[in-house]
C-alpha positions in Angstrom: 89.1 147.2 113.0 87.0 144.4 114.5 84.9 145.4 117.3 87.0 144.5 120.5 84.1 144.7 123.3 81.7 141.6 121.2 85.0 139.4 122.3 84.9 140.7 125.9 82.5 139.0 128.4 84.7 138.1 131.6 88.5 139.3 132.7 89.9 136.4 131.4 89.0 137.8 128.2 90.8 141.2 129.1 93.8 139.1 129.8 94.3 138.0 126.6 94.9 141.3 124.7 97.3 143.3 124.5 97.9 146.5 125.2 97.1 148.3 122.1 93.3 146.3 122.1 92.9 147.0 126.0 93.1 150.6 124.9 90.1 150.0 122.1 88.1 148.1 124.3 88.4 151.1 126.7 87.0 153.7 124.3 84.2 150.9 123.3 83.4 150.7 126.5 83.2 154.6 126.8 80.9 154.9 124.2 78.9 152.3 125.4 78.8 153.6 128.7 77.7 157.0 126.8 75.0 155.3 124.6 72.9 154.0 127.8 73.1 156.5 130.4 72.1 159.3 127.6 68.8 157.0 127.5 68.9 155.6 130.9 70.7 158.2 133.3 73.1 157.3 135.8 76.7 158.3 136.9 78.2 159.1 134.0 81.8 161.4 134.9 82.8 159.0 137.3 82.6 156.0 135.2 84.0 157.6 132.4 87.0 158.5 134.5 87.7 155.3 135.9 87.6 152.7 132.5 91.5 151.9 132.3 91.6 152.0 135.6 89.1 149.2 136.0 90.3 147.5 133.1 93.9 147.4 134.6 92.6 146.0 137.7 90.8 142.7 135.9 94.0 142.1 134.0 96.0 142.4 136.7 94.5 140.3 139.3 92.3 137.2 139.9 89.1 138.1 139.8 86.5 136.9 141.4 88.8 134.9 143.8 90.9 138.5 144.6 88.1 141.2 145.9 87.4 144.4 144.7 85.6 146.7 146.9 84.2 150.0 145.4 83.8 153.0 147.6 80.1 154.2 147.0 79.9 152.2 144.0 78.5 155.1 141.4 81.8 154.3 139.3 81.1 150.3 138.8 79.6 150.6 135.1 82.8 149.4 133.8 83.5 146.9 136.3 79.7 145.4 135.6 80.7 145.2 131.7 83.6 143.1 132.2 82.2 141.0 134.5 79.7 139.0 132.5 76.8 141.7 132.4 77.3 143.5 129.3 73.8 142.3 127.8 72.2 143.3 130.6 73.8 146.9 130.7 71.3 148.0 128.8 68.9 148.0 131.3 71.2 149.5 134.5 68.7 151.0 136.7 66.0 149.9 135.0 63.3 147.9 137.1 64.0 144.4 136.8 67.5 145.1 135.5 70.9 145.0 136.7 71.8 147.8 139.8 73.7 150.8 139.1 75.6 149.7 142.4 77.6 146.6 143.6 74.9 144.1 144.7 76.0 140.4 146.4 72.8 139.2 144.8 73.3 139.6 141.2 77.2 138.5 140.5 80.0 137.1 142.5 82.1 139.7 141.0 80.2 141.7 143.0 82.4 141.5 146.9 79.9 144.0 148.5 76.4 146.3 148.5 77.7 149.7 148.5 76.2 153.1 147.5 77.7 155.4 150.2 81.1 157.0 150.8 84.2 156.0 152.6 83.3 152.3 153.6 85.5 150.5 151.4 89.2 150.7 153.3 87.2 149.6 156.6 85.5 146.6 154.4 88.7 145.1 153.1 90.6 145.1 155.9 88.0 143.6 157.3 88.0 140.9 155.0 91.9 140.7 154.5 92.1 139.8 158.2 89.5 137.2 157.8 91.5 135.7 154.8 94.5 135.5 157.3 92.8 133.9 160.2 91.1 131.3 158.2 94.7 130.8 156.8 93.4 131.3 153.1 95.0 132.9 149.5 93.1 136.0 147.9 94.2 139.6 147.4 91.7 142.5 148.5 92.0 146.1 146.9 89.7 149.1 147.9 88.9 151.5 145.4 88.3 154.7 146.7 88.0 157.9 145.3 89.9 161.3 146.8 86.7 162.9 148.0 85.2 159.9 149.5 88.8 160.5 151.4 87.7 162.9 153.2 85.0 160.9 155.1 85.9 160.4 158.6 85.3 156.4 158.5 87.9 156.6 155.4 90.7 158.2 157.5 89.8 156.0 160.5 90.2 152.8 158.6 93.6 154.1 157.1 95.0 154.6 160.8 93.9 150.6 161.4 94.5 149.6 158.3 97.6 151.2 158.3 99.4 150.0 161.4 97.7 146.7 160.9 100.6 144.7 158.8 97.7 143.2 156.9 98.1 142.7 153.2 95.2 145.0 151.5 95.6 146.9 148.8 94.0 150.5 148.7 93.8 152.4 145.3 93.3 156.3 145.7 91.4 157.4 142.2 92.6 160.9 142.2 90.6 162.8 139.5 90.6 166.5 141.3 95.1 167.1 141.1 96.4 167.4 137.6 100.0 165.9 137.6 102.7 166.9 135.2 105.5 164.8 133.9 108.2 165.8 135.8 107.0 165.9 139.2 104.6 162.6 138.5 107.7 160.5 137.0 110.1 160.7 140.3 107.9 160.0 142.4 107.0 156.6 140.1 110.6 155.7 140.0 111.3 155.7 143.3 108.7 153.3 143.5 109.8 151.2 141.3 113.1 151.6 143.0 111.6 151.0 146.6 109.2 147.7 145.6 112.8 145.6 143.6 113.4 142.6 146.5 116.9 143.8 145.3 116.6 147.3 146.4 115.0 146.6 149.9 117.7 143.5 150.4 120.9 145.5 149.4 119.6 149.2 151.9 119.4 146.3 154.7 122.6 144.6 154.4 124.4 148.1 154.2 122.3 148.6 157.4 123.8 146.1 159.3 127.5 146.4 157.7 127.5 150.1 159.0 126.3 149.4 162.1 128.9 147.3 162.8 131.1 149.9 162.7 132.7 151.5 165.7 131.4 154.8 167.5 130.4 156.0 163.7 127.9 153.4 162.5 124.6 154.0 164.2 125.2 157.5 164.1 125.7 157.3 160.1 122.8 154.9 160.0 120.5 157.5 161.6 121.5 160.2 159.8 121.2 158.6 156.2 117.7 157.4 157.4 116.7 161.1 158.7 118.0 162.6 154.8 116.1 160.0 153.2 113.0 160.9 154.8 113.5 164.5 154.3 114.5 164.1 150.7 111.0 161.7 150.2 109.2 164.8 152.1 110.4 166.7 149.8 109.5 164.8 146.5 106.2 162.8 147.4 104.2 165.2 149.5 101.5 162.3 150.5 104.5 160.6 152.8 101.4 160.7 155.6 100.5 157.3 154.1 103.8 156.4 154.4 103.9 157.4 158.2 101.1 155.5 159.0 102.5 152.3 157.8 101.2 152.0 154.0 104.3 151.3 151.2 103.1 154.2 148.9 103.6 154.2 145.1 102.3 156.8 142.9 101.0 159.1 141.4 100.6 157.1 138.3 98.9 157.8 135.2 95.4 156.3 135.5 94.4 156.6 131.8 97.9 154.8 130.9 96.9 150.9 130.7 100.6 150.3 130.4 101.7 152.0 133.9 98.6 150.9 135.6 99.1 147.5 135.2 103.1 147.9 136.1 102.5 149.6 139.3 99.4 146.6 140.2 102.0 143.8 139.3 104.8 145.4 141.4 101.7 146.1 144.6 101.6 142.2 144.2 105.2 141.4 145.9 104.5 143.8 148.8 104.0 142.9 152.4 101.9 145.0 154.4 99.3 148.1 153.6 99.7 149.1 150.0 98.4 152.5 149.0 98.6 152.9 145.0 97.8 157.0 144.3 96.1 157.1 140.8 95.4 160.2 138.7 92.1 160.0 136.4 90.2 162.6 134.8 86.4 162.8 135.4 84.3 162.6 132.4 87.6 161.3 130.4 86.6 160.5 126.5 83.4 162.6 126.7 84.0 166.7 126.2 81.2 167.7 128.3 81.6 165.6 131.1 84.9 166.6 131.1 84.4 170.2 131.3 81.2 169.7 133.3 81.8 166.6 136.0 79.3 168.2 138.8 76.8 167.8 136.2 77.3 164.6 134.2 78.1 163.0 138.3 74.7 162.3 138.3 72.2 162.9 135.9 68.6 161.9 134.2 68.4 161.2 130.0 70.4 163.3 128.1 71.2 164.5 124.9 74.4 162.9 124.0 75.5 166.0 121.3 74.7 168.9 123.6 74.6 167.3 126.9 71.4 168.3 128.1 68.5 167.1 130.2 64.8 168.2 130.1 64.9 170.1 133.5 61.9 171.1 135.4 61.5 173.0 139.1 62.2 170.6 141.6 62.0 170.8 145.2 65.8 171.4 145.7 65.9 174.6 143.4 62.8 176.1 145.4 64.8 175.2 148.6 67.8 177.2 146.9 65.7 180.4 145.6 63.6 180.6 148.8 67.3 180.5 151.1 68.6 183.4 148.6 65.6 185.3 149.3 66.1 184.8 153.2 69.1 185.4 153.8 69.3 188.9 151.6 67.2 189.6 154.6 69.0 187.4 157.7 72.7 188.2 157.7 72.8 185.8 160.3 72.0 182.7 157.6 74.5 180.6 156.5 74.6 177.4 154.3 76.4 173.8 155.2 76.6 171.3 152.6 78.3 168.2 152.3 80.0 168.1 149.2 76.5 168.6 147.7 76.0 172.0 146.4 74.8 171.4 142.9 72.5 168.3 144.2 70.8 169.6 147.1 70.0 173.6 145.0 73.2 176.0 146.7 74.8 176.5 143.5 73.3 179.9 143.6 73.8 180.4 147.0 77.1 179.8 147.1 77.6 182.5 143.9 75.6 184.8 146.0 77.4 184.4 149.6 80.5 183.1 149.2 81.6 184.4 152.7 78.4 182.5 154.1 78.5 179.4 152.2 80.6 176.2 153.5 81.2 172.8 151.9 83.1 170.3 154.3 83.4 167.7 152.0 81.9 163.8 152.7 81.6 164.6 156.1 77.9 164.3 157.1 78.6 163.8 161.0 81.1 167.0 161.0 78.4 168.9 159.0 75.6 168.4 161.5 78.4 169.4 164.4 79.3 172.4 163.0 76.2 174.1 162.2 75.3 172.7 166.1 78.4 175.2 167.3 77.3 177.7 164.6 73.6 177.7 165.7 75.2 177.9 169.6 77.2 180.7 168.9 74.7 182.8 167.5 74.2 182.0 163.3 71.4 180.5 161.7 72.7 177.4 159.6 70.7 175.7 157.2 72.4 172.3 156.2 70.7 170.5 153.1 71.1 167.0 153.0 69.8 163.8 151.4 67.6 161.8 153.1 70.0 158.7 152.9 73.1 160.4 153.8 71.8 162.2 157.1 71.4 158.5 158.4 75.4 158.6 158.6 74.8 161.7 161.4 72.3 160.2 163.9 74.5 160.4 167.0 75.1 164.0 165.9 71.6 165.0 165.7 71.0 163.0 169.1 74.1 164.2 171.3 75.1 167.4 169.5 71.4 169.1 168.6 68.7 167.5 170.1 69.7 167.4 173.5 70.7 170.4 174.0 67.7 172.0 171.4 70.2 173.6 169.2 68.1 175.6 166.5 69.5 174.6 163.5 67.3 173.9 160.1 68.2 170.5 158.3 66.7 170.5 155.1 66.0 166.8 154.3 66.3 166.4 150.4 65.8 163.1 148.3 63.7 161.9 151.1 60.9 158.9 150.4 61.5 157.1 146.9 64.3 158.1 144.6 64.1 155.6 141.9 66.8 154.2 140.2 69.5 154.3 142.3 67.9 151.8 144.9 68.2 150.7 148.1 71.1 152.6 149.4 69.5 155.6 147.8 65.8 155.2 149.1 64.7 158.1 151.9 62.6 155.7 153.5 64.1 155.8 157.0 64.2 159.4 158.2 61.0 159.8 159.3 61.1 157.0 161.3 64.7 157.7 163.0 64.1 160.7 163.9 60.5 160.5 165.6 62.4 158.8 168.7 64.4 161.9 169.4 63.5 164.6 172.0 63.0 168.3 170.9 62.9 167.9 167.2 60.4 169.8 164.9 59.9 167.3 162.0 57.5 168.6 158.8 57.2 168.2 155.4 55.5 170.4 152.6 52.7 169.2 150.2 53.7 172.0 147.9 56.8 173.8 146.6 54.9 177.2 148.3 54.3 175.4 151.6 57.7 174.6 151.5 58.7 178.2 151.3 56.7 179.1 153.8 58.2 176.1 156.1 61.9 177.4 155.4 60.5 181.1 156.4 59.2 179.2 159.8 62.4 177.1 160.2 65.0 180.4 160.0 62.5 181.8 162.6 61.9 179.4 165.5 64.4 178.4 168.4 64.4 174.9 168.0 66.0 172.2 165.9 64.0 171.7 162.9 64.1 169.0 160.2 62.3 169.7 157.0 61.9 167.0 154.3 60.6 167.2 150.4 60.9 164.2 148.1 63.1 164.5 144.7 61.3 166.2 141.8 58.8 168.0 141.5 55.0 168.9 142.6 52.6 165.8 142.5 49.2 168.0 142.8 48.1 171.4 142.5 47.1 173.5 145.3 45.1 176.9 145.3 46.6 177.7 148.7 48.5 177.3 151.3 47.9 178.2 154.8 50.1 180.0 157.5 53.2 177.5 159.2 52.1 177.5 163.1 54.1 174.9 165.1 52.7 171.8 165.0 49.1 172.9 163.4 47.9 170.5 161.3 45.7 172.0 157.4 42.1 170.4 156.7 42.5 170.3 153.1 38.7 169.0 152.7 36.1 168.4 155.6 34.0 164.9 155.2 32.3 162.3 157.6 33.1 158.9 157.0 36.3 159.0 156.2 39.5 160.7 157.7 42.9 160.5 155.3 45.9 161.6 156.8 49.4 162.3 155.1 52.2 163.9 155.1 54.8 165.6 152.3 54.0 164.7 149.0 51.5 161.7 150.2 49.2 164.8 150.7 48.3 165.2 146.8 48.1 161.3 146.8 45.2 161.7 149.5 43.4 164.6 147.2 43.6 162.3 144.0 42.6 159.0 146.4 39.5 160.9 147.3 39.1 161.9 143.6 38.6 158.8 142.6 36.1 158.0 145.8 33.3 160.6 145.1 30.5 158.2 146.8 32.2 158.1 149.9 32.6 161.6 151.9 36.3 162.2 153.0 38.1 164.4 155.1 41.6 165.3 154.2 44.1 166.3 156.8 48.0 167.7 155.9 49.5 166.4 159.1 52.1 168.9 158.0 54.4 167.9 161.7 54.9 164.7 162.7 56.7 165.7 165.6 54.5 168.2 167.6 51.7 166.2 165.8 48.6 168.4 165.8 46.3 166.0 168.3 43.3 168.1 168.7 42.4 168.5 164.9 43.4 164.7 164.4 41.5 163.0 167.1 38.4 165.6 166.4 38.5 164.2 162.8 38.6 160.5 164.0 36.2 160.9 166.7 33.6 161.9 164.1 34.7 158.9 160.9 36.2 156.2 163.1 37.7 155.4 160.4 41.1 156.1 159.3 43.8 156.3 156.5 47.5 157.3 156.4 49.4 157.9 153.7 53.2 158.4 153.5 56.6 157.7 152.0 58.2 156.2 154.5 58.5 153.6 156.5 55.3 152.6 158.7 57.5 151.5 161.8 58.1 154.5 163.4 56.7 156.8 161.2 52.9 158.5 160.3 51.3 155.5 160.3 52.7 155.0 163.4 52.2 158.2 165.6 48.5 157.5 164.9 48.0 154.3 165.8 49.4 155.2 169.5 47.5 158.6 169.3 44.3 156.5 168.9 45.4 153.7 171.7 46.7 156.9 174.3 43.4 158.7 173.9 41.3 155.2 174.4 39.1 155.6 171.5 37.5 152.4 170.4 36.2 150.9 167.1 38.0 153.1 164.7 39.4 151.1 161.8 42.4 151.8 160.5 44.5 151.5 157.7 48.6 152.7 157.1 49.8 153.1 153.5 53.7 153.4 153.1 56.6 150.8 153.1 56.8 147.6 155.2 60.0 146.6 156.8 61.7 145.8 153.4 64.5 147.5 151.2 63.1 149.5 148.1 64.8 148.6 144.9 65.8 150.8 141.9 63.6 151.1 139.6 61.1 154.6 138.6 59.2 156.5 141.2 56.3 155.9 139.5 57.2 151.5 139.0 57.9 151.0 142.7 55.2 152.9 144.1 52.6 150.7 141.8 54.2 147.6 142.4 53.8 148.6 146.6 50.3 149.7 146.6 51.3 153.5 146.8 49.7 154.5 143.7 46.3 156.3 143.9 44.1 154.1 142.1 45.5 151.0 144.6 45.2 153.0 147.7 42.2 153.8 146.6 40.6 149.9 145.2 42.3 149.1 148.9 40.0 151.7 151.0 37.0 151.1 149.2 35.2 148.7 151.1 36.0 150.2 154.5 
């Protein structure tokens, strides 16, 4: 059998086969998807799970002129292939190649940049109202997945969305519910049943015959209306989308091209909110994503027979150990996460204390209140969350910790450079949104033991404390680690004319900067807190080089660099040179760690070629 996917470059070319083909091209496309991520890495369950879906979708409508919007984005492999980027798939992730996410810049298939949760119902409604007012002809579906349901900016845009009359189009990828034949198949008839012009004609013609009729009529009227809804109750549990004004029609097969495309063409003659409930299997096609979809959600090169990855200690599993060993001792210590246990190390944890572990689901601002009334009624919460995710809780770390110095720990994962899931992924920006706030303790460790030692001192201090570590593992070896002491900063080597100062991981940067500077003599600091930043041992140090380096990954609005430029100006101290290493008011790409930071002077040997001649 020819190869279908070589004839396949844009949906026009999906719309041409038939049914039996679409349902090659959508293994092809599997083990295509399969071939590069098992080199590459990348989202590979959710993509899997979602290939007839996507396929059904092209067929269906009028792409580009109709929008897709896709929640988070993780799941838009498929999407990419059809869309005139197959060559280029090869390369997803890669620096210099296509984005594992939607991105406006690269394809106008592309309706949005998206790589968080929950954004997509509030986005097409946003732009379905626009199509109205400017009087123009376009449908707009949102493709969002059940747990990105859970977010609260999901729900809120249903209640709008919802009561809004606006024609948008909101498809619910189920893959957590298994649905069996007998109770998925009413529910699908009755939609059928509900969406025929015939169906909804004929129900309001009786309507107004029987209301016509003396004493009786309205009272039958009502009555046949109150047994419909109670026999739809009891049938399609997920009437709440039918309460809040969407026409619901579901569940549906999603791995049935047939029924998907049915259910899309009949979404096509309704007015109003449509909500179309699909049920897909994570990982579909591919055995051990199937049976492991927390795993194969996200994950580095793998070995495409066994499934695994080369896996080395990373910060997230020391955060995960070191928690274990505290709280065996602390029965007061309880773990939050936000449907992130695997990512951010509380698998174990979890196994361990299942009585003192909670998951809330996508719910980043809920996760930061509750461990605020956890911490306020007496428990120690630690709440692990990546770097780019905790941007989605900054009022809550404002109104519900900070200012009323709640001692919680938030353990910042994924923070500075992640790599290949770019710009929406980057931990660039915590650093700098949280030095603003009153009464926060902000570190980071250098070290996998300093971090151990800083989760020790976190559990142990009554104040809110932030602690961030980068993705991966140790950059530099340490022979020790000194004692945590609220905002004390660690001379890791004493010099004269020269005074480097970073923070986290930027720390073994500095030791391997001055590696490669033997002529000059440099003093080394570990800021270790940015916020109380250890001013004594800093301004001693600059006082006696005048001339200084920082070193982070971050930001430099707001962040190191920052803080010690308006140390320097507050404490008057004149003709000190200085220079800030980190990120400049730009959005980091995808790409490796190791790429980006060489092509923005981050590596050791630039920092180093860049210092030189001070």
């Amino acid at each position: 059998m020819d190869n279908i996917l070589d004839k396949v470059n844009f949906p026009e070319d999906v719309k041409k086969l038939n049914t039996e083909e679409k349902e090659q091209l959508c293994q092809e496309i599997r083990n295509l998807i399969i071939d590069v991520t098992s080199k590459n890495g990348g989202h590979v369950a959710s993509n899997l799970g979602i290939v007839e879906l996507t396929v059904a979708l092209h067929s269906t409508f009028d792409t580009p002129k109709d929008k897709i919007i896709w929640d988070v984005g993780h799941q838009c492999y498929v999407h990419k292939i059809l869309t005139g980027r197959k060559k280029e798939f090869e390369k997803i992730r890669q620096l210099g190649g296509i984005s594992g996410f939607p991105k406006l810049s690269e394809s106008e298939y592309d309706n949005f940049n998206t790589g968080h949760s929950s954004t997509s119902i509030s986005i097409a409604t946003g732009m379905a109202r626009a199509r109205d007012i400017l009087k123009e002809d376009y449908k707009v579906i949102a493709v969002i997945g059940d747990g990105s349901l859970t977010g609260g900016m999901a729900l809120e845009a249903l209640n709008d969305s919802g009561s809004s009359k606006t024609n948008v189009t909101v498809i619910l990828n189920d893959n957590e519910m298994s649905i069996s034949k007998n109770v998925g198949g009413i529910p699908l008839y009755l939609s059928k049943l509900r969406t025929k012009t015939g169906y909804t004609r004929s129900n309001r013609k009786i309507k107004q015959i029987t209301n016509k009729i003396p004493v009786i009529g309205k009272p039958i009227v009502s009555f046949a209306h109150y047994t419909k809804q109670v026999i739809k109750r009891a049938i399609i549990p997920n009437m709440y989308f039918e309460d809040i004004g969407f026409t619901y029609l579901g569940p549906v097969d999603g791995h049935d091209i047939k029924k998907l495309e049915d259910i899309m063409e009949r979404s096509k003659k309704i007015k109003g909110p449509v909500l179309i409930h699909v049920v897909t299997k994570k990982g579909k096609g591919y055995k051990l994503a199937e049976e492991n979809p927390d795993k194969f959600h996200g994950i580095s090169a793998y070995d495409k027979k066994t499934g695994e990855c080369s896996k080395k200690q990373d910060y997230s599993k020391v955060f995960g150990d070191t928690l274990i060993k505290l709280a065996e001792n602390n029965p007061k210590i309880v773990a939050v996460t936000a449907a992130m246990k695997d990512g951010t190390g509380l698998k174990e944890f979890a196994q361990k204390f299942p009585d003192r572990f909670f998951d809330v689901g996508i719910a980043e601002q809920h996760s930061l209140g509750l461990i605020a009334g956890m911490a306020k009624a007496g428990l120690k919460p630690v709440l692990p969350i990546y770097s780019s995710f905790l941007q989605r809780g900054y009022d809550q770390i404002i109104h519900d910790i900070a200012l009323s110095n709640i001692p919680v720990t938030v353990c910042i994962d994924r923070a500075g450079i992640v790599g290949n899931d770019g710009e929406t992924h980057q931990g660039i920006f915590d650093l700098s949104f949280l030095s603003s706030i009153p009464n926060l303790v902000i570190m980071a460790p250098k070290n996998f033991e300093e971090l151990e030692k800083m989760l020790e001192f976190s559990v142990n201090i009554d104040k809110p404390v932030f602690v961030r570590y980068p993705r991966g593992g140790e950059n530099y070896k340490f022979e020790k680690v000194e004692k945590i002491e609220l905002g004390k900063s660690e001379i890791i080597q004493n010099g004269t004319d020269l005074s480097i100062i970073a923070i986290g991981k930027m720390v073994g940067r500095a030791k391997e900067v001055a590696n490669l500077l033997p002529e000059k003599s440099i003093e080394i600091i570990n800021a270790r807190f940015l916020k109380p930043l250890d001013e004594k041992t800093i301004l001693k140090s600059i006082q006696k080089t005048k001339h200084v380096v920082t070193i982070e990954d971050n930001l430099l609005r707001g962040g190191l660099g920052t803080a010690i430029i308006e140390l320097i100006n507050k404490s008057n101290i004149e003709n000190v040179k200085v220079k800030t290493f980190g990120y400049d008011d730009i959005f980091v790409e995808h790409g490796k760690v190791e790429e980006l930071e060489e092509k923005y002077g981050l590596t050791a040997e630039k920092i180093a070629k860049d210092i030189s001649i001070i």
